[in-house]
C-alpha positions as CSV (number, residue, x, y, z in Angstrom):
1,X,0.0,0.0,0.0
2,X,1.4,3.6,-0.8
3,X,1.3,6.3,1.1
4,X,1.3,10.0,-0.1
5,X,1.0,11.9,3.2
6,X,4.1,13.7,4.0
7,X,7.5,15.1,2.6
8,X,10.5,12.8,2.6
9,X,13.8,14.2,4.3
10,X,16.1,15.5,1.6
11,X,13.6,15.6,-1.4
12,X,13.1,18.7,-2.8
13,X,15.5,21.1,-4.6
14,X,18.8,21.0,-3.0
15,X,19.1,24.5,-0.6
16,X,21.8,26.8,-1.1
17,X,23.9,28.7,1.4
18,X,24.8,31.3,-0.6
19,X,22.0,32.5,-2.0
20,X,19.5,35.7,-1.1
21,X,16.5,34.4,0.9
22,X,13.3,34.7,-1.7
23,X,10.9,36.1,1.4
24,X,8.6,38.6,0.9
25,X,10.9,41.7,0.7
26,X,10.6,44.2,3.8
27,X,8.0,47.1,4.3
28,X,9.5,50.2,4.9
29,X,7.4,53.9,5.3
30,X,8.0,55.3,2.1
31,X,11.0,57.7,1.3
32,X,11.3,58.5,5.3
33,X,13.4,54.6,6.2
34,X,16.7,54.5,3.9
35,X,18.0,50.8,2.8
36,X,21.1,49.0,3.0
37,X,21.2,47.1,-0.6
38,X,23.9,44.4,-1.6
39,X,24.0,43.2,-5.3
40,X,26.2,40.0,-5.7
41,X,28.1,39.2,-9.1
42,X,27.6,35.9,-10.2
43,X,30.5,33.6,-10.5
44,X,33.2,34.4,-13.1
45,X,32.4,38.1,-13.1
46,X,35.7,40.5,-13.0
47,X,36.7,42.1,-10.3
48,X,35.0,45.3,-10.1
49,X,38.0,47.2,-8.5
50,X,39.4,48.0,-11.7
51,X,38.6,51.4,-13.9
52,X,36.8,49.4,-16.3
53,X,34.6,47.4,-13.8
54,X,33.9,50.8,-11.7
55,X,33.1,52.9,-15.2
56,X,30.6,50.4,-15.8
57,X,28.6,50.8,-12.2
58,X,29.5,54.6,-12.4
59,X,27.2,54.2,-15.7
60,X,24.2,52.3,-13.9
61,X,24.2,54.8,-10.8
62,X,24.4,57.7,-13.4
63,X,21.4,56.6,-14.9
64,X,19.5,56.0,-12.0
65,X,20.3,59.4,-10.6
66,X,19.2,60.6,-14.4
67,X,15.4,58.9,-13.6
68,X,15.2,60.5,-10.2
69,X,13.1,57.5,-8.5
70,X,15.9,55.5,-7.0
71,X,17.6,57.8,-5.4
72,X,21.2,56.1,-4.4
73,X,23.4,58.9,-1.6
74,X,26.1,56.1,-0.4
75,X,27.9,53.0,-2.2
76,X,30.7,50.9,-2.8
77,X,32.3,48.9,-5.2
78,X,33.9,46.0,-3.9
79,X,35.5,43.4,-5.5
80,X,32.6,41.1,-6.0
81,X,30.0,43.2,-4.2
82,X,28.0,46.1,-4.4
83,X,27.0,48.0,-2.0
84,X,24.3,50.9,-2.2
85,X,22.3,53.1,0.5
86,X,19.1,54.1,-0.9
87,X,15.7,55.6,-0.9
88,X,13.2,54.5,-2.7
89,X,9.5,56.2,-2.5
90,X,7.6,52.2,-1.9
91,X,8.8,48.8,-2.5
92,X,7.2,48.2,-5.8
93,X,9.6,51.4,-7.0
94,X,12.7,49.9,-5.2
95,X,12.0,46.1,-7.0
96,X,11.3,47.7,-10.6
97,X,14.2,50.5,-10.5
98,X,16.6,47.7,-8.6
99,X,15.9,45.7,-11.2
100,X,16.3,48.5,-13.9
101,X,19.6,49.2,-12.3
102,X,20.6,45.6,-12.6
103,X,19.9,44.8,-16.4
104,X,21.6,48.3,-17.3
105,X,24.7,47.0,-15.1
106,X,24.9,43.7,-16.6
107,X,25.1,45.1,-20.4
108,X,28.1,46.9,-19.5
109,X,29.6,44.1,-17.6
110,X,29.6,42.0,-20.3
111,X,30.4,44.2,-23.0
112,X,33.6,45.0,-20.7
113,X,34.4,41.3,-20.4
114,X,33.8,40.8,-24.0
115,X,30.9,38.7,-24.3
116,X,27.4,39.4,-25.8
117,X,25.5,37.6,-22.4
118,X,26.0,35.9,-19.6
119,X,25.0,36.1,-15.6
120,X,26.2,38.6,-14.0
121,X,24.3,39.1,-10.6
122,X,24.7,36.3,-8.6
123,X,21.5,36.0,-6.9
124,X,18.6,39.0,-5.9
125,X,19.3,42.0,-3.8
126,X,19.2,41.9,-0.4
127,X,17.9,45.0,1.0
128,X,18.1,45.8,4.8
129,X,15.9,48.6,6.3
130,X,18.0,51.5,8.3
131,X,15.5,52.2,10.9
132,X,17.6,54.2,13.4
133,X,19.8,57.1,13.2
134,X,22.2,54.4,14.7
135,X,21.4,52.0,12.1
136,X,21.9,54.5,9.7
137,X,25.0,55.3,11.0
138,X,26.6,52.3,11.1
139,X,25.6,51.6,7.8
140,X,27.5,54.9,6.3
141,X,30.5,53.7,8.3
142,X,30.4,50.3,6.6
143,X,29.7,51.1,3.0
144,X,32.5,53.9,2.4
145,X,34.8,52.9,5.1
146,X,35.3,48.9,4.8
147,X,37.9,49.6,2.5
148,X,39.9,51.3,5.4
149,X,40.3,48.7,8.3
150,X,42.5,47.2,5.3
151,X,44.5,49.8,4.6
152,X,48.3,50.4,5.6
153,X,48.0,54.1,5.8
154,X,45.6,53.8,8.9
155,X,47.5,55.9,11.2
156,X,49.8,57.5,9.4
157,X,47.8,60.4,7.0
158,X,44.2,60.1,8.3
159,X,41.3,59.4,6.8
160,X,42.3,58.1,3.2
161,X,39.0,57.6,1.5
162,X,38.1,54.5,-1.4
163,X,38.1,55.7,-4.5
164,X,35.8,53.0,-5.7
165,X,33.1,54.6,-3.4
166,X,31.2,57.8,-3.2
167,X,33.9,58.6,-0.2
168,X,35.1,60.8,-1.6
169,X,32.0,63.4,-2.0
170,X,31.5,62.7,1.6
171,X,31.5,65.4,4.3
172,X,30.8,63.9,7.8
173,X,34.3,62.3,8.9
174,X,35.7,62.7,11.8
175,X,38.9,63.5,11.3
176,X,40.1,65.6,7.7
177,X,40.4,63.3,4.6
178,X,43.7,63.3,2.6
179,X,43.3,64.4,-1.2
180,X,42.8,61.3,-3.9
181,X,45.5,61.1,-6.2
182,X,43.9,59.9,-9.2
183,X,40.3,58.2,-9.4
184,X,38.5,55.5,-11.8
185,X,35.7,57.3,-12.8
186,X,34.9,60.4,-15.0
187,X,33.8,62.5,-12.4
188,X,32.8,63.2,-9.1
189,X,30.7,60.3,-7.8
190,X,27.2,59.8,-9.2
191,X,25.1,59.8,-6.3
192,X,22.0,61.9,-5.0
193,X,21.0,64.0,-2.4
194,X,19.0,62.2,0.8
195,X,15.7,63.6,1.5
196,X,14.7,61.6,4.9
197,X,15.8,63.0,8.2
198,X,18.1,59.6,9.4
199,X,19.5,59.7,5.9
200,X,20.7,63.2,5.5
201,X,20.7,64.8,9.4
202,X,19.4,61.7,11.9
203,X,22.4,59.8,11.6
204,X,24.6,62.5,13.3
205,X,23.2,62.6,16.4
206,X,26.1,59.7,16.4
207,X,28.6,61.9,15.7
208,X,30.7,62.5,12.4
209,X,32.0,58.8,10.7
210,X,35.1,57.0,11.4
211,X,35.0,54.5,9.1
212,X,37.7,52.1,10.1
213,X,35.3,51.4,13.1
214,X,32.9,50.4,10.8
């Protein structure tokens, strides 16, 4: 006799531990909470922290601040990640402009890398809400300043900001930043102004940023 009454351990598509968790993405109140968001590059993807792979998210975050609904005011380029603080006026804006940004980034990906397609995002976007000014914060600190606990001039000059980042139009640090000596984009960094309180005054009821500390 056969039973069909219950699920059998290990059947089923095999989970992975990598990959963004497809739950229903986050509420948030509008254009007032900002968001931590982290793209992933799929596997085989160049390194980003190159002129070439920077000059190709310089493009996608130019465009975005172009349309005026995504409004990106922090980020990153890291080697395989992205990092971006954002507002976004509701989530259905944030998934369709997210997802704008994405299919923009990958054209230039590949045309860099010499292919005519391929994956480039690894997964979905994850997308955090900053709720707190201390949350917001901590989040500044992290995005423009990771680059810095790695740095050998910790120390020594200052403050020596990532020029893969929008660091350098920064104007919160806590201590003065030395000048960049060259930078891998085409012009100052393409981001846009915050309009909610944590985003653009909240977060300094903290104090100014000191981003090795992230």
């Amino acid at each position: 006799m056969h039973r069909h009454g219950g699920a059998r351990r290990g059947a089923g598509r095999p989970r992975s531990s990598r990959s963004v968790s497809h739950a229903a993405r986050p509420r948030f109140d509008g254009a007032r909470t900002p968001l931590h968001v982290t793209l992933r590059m799929a596997e085989g993807v160049w390194n980003l922290r190159s002129q070439r792979g920077y000059r190709c998210v310089e493009h996608a975050l130019a465009a975005e601040r172009a349309r005026g609904v995504l409004r990106v005011v922090h980020f990153s380029v890291q080697g395989n990640p992205i990092h971006l603080i954002v507002e976004a006026d509701d989530r259905p804006t944030l998934s369709r402009r997210m997802q704008g940004f994405g299919i923009r980034l990958a054209r230039r990906i590949n045309a860099m890398m010499g292919r005519p397609r391929g994956p480039v995002l690894g997964d979905r976007y994850h997308a955090r809400l900053l709720a707190t000014p201390r949350e917001v914060h901590r989040a500044i600190a992290y995005v423009i300043g990771n680059h810095q606990k790695h740095s050998a001039e910790i120390g020594r000059r200052g403050i020596v900001v990532d020029p893969f980042s929008s660091a350098p139009s920064f104007r919160h640090f806590s201590r003065p930043v030395q000048p960049l000596g060259w930078s891998p984009g085409t012009g100052p960094p393409p981001v846009s102004a915050a309009r909610s309180w944590l985003l653009s005054r909240g977060f300094l009821r903290l104090g100014p940023i000191e981003p090795e500390h992230a």
